[in-house]
C-alpha positions as CSV (number, residue, x, y, z in Angstrom):
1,X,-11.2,-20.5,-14.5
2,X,-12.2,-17.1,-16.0
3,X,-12.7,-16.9,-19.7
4,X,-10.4,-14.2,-21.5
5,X,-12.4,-11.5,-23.6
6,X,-9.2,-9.5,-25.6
7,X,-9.8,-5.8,-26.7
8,X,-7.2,-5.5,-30.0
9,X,-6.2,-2.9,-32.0
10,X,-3.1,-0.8,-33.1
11,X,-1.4,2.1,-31.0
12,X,-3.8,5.2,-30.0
13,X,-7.1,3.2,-31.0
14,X,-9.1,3.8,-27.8
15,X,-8.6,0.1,-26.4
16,X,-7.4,1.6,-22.5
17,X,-10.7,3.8,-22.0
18,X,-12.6,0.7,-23.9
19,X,-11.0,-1.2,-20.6
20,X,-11.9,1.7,-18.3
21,X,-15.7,1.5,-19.7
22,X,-16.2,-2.5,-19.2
23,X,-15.0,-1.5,-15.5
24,X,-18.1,0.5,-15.4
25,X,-20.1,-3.0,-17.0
26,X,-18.9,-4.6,-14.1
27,X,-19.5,-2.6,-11.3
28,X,-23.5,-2.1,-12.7
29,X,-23.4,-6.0,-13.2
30,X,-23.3,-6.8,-9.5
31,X,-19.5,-6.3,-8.9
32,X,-17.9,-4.2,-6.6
33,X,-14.9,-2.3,-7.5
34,X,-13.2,-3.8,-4.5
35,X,-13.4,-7.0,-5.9
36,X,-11.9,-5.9,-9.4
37,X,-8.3,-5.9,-10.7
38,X,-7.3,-3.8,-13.4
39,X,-3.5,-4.6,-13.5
40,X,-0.6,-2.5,-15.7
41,X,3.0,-2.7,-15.8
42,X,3.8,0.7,-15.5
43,X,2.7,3.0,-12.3
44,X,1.7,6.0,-15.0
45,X,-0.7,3.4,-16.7
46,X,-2.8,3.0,-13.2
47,X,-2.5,6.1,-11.9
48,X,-4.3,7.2,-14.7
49,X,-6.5,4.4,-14.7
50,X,-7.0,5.6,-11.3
51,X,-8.2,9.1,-12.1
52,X,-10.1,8.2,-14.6
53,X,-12.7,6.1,-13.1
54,X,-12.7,8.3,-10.0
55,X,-13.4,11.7,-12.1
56,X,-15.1,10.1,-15.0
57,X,-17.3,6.4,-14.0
58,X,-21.0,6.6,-14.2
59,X,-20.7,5.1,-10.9
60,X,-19.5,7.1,-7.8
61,X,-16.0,5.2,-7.1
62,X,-13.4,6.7,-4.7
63,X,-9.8,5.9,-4.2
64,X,-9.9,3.4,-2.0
65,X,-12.7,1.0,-3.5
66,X,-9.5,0.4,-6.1
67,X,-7.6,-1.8,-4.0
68,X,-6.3,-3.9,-7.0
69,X,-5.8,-1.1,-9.5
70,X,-2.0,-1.7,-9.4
71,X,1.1,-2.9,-11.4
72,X,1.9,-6.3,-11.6
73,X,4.9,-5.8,-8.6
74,X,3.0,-3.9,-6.6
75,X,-0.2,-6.6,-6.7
76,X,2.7,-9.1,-6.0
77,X,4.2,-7.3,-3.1
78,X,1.0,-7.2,-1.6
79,X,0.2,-10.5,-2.5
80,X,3.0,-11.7,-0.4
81,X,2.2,-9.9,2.7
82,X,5.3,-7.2,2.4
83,X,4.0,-3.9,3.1
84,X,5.3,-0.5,1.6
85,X,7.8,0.5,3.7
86,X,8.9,-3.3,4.5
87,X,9.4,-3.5,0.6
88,X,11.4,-0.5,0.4
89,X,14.0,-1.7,2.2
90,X,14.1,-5.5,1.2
91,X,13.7,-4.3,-2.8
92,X,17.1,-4.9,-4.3
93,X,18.5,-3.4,-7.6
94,X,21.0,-5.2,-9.8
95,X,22.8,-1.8,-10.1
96,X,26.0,-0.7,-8.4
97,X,24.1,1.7,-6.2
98,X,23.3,-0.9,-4.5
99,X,25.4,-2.6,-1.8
100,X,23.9,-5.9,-1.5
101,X,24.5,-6.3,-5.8
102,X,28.0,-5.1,-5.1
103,X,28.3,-6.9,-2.6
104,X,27.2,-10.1,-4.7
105,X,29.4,-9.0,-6.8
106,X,32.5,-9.1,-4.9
107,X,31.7,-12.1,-3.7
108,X,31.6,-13.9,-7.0
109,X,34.1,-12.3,-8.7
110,X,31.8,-9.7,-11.3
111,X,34.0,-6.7,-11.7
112,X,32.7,-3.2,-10.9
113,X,35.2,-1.8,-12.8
114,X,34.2,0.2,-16.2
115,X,35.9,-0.8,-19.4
116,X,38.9,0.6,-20.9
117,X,38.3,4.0,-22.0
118,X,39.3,3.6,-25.7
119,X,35.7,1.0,-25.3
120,X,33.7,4.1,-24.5
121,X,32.2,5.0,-27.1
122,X,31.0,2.2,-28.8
123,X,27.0,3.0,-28.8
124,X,26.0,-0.5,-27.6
125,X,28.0,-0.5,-24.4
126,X,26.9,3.0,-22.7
127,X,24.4,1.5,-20.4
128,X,26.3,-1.9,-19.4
129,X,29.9,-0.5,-19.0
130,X,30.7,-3.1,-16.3
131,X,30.8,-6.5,-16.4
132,X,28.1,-6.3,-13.2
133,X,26.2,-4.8,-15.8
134,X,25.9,-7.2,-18.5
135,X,25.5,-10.3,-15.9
136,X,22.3,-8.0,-14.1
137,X,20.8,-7.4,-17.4
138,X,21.3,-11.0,-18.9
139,X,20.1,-12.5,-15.4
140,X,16.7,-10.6,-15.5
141,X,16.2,-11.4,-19.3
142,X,16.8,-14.8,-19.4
143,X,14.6,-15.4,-15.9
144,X,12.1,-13.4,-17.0
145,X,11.7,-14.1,-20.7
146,X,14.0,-17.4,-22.3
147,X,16.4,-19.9,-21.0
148,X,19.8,-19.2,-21.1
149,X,21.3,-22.6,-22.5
150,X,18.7,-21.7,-26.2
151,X,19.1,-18.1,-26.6
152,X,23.3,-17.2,-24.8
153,X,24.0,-15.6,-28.6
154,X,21.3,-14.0,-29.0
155,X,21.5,-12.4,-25.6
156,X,25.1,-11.9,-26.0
157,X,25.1,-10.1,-28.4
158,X,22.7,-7.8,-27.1
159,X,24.2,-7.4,-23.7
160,X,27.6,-7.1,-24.9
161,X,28.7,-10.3,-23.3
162,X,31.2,-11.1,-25.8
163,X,33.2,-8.4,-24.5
164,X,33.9,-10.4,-21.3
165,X,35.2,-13.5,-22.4
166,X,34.9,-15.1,-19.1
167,X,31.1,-14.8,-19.4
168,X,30.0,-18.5,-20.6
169,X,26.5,-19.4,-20.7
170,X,27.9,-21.8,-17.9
171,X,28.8,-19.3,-16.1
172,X,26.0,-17.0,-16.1
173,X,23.5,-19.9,-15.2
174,X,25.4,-20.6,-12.1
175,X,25.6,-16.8,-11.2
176,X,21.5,-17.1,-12.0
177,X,21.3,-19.5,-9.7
178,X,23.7,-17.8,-6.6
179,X,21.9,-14.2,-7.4
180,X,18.2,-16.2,-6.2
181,X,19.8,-18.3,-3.5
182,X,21.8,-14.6,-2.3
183,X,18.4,-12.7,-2.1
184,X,16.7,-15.7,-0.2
185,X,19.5,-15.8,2.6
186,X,19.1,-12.1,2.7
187,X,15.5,-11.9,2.8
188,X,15.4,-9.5,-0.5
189,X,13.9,-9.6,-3.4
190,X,14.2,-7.7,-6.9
191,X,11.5,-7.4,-9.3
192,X,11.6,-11.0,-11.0
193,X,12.5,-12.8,-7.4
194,X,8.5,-11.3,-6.8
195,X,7.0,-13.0,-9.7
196,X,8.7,-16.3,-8.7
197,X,7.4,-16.3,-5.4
198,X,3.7,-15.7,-6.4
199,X,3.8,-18.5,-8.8
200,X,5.9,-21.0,-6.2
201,X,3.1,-20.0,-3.7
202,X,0.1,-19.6,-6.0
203,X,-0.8,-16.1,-4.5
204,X,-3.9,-14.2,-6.1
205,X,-5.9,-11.2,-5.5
206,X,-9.2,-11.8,-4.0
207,X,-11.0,-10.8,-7.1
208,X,-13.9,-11.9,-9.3
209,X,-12.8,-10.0,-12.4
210,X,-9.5,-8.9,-14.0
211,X,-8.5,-6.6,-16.7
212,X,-5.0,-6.4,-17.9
213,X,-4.0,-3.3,-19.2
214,X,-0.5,-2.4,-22.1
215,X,-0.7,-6.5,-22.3
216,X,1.6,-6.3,-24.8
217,X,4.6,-5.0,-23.3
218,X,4.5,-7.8,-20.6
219,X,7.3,-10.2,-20.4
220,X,6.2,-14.0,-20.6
221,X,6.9,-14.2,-16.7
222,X,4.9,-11.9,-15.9
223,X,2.4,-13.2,-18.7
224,X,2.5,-16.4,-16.3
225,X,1.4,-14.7,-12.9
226,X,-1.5,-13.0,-14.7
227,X,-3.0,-16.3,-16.2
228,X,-2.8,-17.6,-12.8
229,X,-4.1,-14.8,-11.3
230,X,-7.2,-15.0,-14.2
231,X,-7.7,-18.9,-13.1
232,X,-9.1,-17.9,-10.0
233,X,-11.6,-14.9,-11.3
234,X,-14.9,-15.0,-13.1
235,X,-13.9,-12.7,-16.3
236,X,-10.6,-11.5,-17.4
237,X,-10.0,-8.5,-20.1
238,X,-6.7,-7.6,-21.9
């Protein structure tokens, strides 16, 4: 297992180019950059990362020596042998422009419908005006971050599952449980359906060392592929 070295500091500090410099330490070490993943949840943070070591490395690095410089989705995607154009049309979103969620929807009775119009304009309800809305947005919290049966208030409340009396944590744990067995007859997957499957199959990157870049705004699933990812490497950075 690779030991974890952790860069720290607050907001604006310098810690992503102190990342981008250690990949420079490991190239002249005796890696290659083939053989290193600097991993990001967002696709801003590795383009960047991207352009940086490219334009700026002491070490002459192109494009395609950063084979792992990629989110944490798109490492997964790859991971799992679905390739770009594959994942673009088995990628679900738990939105109503998508058929298959409506179609889930419909299937297990989850109105579509928006609220009643004196509901409006309640500020906590502008984003999750459906009852679809509120079950897609508890579903991916509680299976990427806390179980349902410990934290339904809390989430509730957030969500704006009160509003839909009908919603029980009962309820939404079975719907949890149809939504994953839904995208496996279909052959889909959304974002968290991804991380599952590269834990349930133990995929990793063929890569000796791994630096994980905005750590902190992570949730504790994905927090979970990345440790097992890091159990397979020689040194891991976050």
């Amino acid at each position: 297992m690779g030991s974890w070295i952790a860069v720290l500091g607050p907001p604006g500090t310098g810690k992503t180019t102190k990342l981008l410099s250690i990949v420079d330490e490991i190239v002249s070490s005796g890696i290659p950059p083939q053989k290193i993943g600097f991993i990001s949840y967002t696709k801003a943070a590795i383009k960047e990362a991207r352009e940086r070591i490219i334009n700026h490395s002491n070490i002459v690095i192109t494009n395609e020596d950063l084979e792992y410089f990629r989110t944490i989705h798109s490492t997964c995607f790859r991971l799992l042998g679905i390739a770009s154009e594959d994942m673009k049309k088995r990628h679900v979103n738990t939105n109503l422009n998508d058929s298959r969620w409506v179609d889930f929807c419909e299937k297990n009775q989850i109105e579509t419908h928006k609220r009643e119009e004196e509901d409006q304009d309640k500020d906590d309800i502008k984003e999750n005006g459906t009852m679809s809305g509120c079950v897609s947005n508890f579903v991916s919290f509680a299976r990427n971050k806390k179980p349902l049966d410990t934290n339904f208030v809390d989430l509730a409340h957030k969500y704006d599952v009160g509003h839909f009396t009908v919603l029980t944590p009962e309820r939404l744990s079975l719907l949890t449980q149809k939504w994953i067995e839904y995208m496996k007859g279909k052959n889909i997957f959304d974002y968290t359906r991804v991380l599952e499957e590269c834990l349930r199959y133990g995929n990793y990157p063929p890569i000796e060392a791994m630096i994980l870049d905005e750590g902190q705004d992570i949730s504790p699933l994905q927090m979970q592929v990345v440790k097992m990812w890091g159990e397979h490497t020689i040194q891991n950075f976050v």
